[in-house]
C-alpha positions in Angstrom: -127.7 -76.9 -106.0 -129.0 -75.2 -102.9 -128.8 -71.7 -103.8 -129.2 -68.4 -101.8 -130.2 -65.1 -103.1 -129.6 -61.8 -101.5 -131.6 -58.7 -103.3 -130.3 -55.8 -102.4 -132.4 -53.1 -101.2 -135.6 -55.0 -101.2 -135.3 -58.9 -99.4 -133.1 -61.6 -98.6 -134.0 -65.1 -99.4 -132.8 -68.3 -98.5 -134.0 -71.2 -100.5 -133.3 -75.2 -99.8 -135.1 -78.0 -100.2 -139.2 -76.9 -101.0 -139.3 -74.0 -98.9 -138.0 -70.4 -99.4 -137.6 -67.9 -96.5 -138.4 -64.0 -97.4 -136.7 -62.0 -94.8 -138.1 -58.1 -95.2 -135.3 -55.5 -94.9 -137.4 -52.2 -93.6 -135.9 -49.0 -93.0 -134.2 -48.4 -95.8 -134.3 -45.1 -97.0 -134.0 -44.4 -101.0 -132.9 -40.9 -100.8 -129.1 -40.5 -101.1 -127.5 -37.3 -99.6 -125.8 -35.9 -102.4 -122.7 -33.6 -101.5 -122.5 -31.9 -104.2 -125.9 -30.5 -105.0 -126.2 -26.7 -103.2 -129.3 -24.8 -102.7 -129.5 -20.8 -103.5 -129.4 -19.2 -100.3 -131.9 -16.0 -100.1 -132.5 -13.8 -97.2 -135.1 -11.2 -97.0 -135.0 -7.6 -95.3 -137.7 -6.0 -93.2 -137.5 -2.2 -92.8 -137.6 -1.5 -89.0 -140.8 0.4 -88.0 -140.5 4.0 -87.6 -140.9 5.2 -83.9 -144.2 6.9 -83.6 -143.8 10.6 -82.0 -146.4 11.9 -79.7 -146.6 15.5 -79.0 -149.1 17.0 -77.0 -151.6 18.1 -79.0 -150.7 15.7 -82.8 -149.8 11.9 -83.0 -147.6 12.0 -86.4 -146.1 7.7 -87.5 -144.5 7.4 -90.4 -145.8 4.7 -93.0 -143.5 1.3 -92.4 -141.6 0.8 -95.7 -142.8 -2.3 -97.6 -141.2 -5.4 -97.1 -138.3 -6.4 -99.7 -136.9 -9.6 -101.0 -133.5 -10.0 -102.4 -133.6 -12.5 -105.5 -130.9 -14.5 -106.0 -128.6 -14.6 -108.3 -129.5 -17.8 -111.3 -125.7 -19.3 -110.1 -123.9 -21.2 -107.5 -120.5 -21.5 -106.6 -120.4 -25.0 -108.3 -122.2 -24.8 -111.6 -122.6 -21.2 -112.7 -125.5 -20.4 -114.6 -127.2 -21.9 -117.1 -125.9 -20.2 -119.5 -122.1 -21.0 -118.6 -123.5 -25.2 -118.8 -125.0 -24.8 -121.9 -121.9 -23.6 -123.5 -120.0 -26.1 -121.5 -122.0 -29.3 -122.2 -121.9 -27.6 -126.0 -118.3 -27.4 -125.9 -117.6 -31.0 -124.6 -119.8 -32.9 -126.6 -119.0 -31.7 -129.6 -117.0 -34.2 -130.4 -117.4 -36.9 -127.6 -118.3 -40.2 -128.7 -119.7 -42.7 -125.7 -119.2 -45.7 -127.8 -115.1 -45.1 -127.1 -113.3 -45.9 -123.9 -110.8 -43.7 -122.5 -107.4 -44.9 -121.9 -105.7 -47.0 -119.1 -109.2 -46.6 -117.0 -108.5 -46.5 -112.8 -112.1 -47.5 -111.7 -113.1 -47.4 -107.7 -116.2 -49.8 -107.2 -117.8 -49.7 -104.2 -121.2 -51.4 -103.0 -123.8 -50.9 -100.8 -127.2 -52.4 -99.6 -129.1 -49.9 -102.6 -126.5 -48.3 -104.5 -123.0 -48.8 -106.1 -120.6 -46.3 -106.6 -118.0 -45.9 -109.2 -115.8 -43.7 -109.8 -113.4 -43.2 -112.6 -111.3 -40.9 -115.1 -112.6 -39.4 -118.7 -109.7 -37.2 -119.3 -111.9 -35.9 -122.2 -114.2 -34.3 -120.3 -111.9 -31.8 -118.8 -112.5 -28.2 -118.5 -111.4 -25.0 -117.0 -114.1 -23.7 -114.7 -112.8 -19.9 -114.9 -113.9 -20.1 -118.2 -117.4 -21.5 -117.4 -118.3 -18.8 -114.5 -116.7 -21.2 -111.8 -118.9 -24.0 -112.8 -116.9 -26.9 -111.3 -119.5 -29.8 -111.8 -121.9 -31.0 -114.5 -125.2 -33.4 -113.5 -126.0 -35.2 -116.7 -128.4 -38.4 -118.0 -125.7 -41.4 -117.7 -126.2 -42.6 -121.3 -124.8 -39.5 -122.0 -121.4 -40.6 -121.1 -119.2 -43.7 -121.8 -119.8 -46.2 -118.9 -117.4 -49.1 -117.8 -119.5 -52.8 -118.3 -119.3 -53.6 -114.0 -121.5 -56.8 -113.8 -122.2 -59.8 -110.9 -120.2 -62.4 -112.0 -122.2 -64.9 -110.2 -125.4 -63.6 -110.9 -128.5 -66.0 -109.9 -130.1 -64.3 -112.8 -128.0 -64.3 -116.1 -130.5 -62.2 -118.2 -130.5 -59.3 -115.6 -127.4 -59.8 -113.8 -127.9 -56.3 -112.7 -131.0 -53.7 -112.9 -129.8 -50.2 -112.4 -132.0 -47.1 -111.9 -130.2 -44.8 -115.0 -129.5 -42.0 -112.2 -127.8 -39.0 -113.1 -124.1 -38.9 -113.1 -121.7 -36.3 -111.8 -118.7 -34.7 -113.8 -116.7 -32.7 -112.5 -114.2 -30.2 -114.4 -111.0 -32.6 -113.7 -112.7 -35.1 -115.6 -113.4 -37.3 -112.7 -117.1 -39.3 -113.2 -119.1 -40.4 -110.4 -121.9 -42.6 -110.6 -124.3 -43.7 -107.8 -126.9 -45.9 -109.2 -129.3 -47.6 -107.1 -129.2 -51.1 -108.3 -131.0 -54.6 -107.6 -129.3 -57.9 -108.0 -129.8 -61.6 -107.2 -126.7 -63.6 -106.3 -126.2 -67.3 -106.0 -124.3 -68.6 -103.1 -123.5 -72.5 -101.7 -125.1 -73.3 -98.7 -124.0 -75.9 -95.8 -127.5 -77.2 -93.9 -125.7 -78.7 -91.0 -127.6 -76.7 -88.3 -130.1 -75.5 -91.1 -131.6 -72.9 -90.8 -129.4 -71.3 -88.4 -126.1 -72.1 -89.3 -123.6 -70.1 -90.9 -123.6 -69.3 -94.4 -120.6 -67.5 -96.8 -122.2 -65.6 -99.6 -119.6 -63.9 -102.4 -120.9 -60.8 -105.1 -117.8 -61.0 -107.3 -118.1 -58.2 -109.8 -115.8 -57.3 -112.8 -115.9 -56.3 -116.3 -117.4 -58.0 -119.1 -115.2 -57.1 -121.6 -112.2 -55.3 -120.8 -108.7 -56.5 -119.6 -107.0 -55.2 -116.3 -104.3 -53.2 -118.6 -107.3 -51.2 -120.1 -109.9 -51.3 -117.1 -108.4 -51.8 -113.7 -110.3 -52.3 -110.6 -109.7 -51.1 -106.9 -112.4 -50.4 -103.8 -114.1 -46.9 -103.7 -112.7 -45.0 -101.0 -109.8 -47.8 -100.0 -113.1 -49.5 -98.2 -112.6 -53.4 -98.4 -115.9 -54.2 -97.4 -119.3 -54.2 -98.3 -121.5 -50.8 -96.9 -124.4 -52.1 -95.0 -125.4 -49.4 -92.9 -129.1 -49.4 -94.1 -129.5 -53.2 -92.9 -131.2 -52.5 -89.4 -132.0 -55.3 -86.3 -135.3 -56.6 -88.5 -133.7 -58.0 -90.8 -133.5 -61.8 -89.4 -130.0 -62.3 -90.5 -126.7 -61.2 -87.8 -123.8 -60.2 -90.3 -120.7 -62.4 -88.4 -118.1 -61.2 -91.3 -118.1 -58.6 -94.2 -114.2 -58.3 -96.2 -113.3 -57.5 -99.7 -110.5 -58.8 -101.9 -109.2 -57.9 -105.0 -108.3 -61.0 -107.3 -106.1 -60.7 -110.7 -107.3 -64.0 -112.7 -104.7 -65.2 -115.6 -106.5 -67.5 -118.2 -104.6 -69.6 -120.2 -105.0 -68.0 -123.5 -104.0 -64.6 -122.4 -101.5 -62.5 -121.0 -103.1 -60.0 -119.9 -105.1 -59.6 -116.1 -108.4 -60.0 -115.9 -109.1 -58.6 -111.9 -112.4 -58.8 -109.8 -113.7 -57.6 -106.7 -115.4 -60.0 -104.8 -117.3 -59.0 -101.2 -117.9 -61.9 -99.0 -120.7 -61.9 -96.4 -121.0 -64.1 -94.2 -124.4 -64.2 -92.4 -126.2 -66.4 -89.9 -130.1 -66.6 -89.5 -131.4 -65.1 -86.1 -134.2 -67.2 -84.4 -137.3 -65.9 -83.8 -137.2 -65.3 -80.1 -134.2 -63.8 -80.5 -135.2 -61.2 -83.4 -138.4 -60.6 -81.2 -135.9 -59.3 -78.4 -133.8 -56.8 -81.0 -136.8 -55.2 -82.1 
């Protein structure tokens, strides 16, 4: 089978027949704006100088006041101080268990060159911020928290179908969880050689749950976006992206009654000749 892998955040390869291509994908930055991390704001006050009087016969100034520094406060808008997370992270994981799903589970999955994002519901980690000095979102260690089993269907590498940095995850006092891993994954893909190596190619990433049904975990794009986000693939890439669409698929099996859906993104890339990525750069 002639197989083509596409890694994420680090290369694209396209194997067939003895040789393999290694197409470097620079320019790719690692660091993620996050919107919802704030920065104290501080400000600092200079006393004006005091006008020096002359007078005929006695120059009198009077000594500048030293300058001042306002501290600020140990809270922001979002996550009150650390006090107000202690108690909150105290209060609910008292009796949290990760090892449990939350019911009827609306997950957005979204994908882009480095990261995914998912988004979902834990209804038990709900709180009310005035309680909590307006602290509106928690940043936590991911294994902290119950996570839904997402994995590459057609993974190229069934041992690491996925490797995912274990980033923090957001969660907010509605009990919406957000998680923005960076991940690396090799997918396998068919390839047609008529005008090899420059023809077009149609590669899937079809991505689903392990383990749960659609009536328990169901599946819909992050942000309504039915395509894959590739705004970190620049012009040196050495592939031209001709097509990028999503599509949501409910699969029946014959045992089973119940849905089992996947997202799948299709790609679908041709190989720029050299001459021609010469010119883009």
């Amino acid at each position: 089978m002639i197989k083509i892998f596409i890694l994420c955040a680090v290369f694209v390869a396209v194997a067939y027949g003895n040789e393999l291509f290694s197409i470097q994908i620079p320019g790719i930055s690692h660091y993620i704006p996050n919107p919802y991390i704030a920065a104290p704001g501080s400000s600092s006050d200079l006393a004006d100088p005091v006008a020096i009087t002359e007078e005929v016969a006695t120059t009198t100034s009077a000594p500048l006041d030293p300058p001042t520094t306002k501290i600020p406060e140990n809270k922001t808008s979002e996550q009150g101080t650390v006090e107000d997370r202690t108690k909150l992270v105290a209060k609910l994981f008292k009796d949290y268990d990760k090892k449990v799903n939350p019911d009827d589970v609306k997950l957005k999955f979204g994908v882009s060159l480095i990261d995914f994002h998912i988004d979902w519901q834990d209804p038990r980690l709900k709180w009310n911020a005035d309680e909590y000095g307006g602290a509106t979102v928690l940043r936590l260690e991911s294994d902290m928290v119950w996570k839904p089993d997402i994995t590459l269907y057609n993974s190229a590498d069934p041992v690491n179908m996925i490797n995912c940095w274990h980033s923090n995850i957001l969660v907010f006092a509605t009990g919406e969880v957000l998680w923005v891993p960076p991940c690396k994954m090799i997918s396998r893909c068919h390839l047609t050689l008529n005008r090899e190596p420059y023809g077009e190619q149609i590669c899937g990433l079809k991505f689903g749950s392990w383990t749960f049904d659609g009536y328990i975990l169901d599946l819909d794009f992050y942000g309504g976006n039915k395509t894959m986000d590739l705004s970190d693939l620049d012009n040196s890439s050495g592939f031209e992206i001709l097509s990028n669409k999503a599509e949501k698929t409910d699969k029946f099996y014959p045992c089973c009654k119940e849905p089992y859906p996947d997202l799948t993104f299709n790609l679908t890339i041709k190989r720029i000749p050299g001459e021609e990525l010469i010119k883009k750069w």
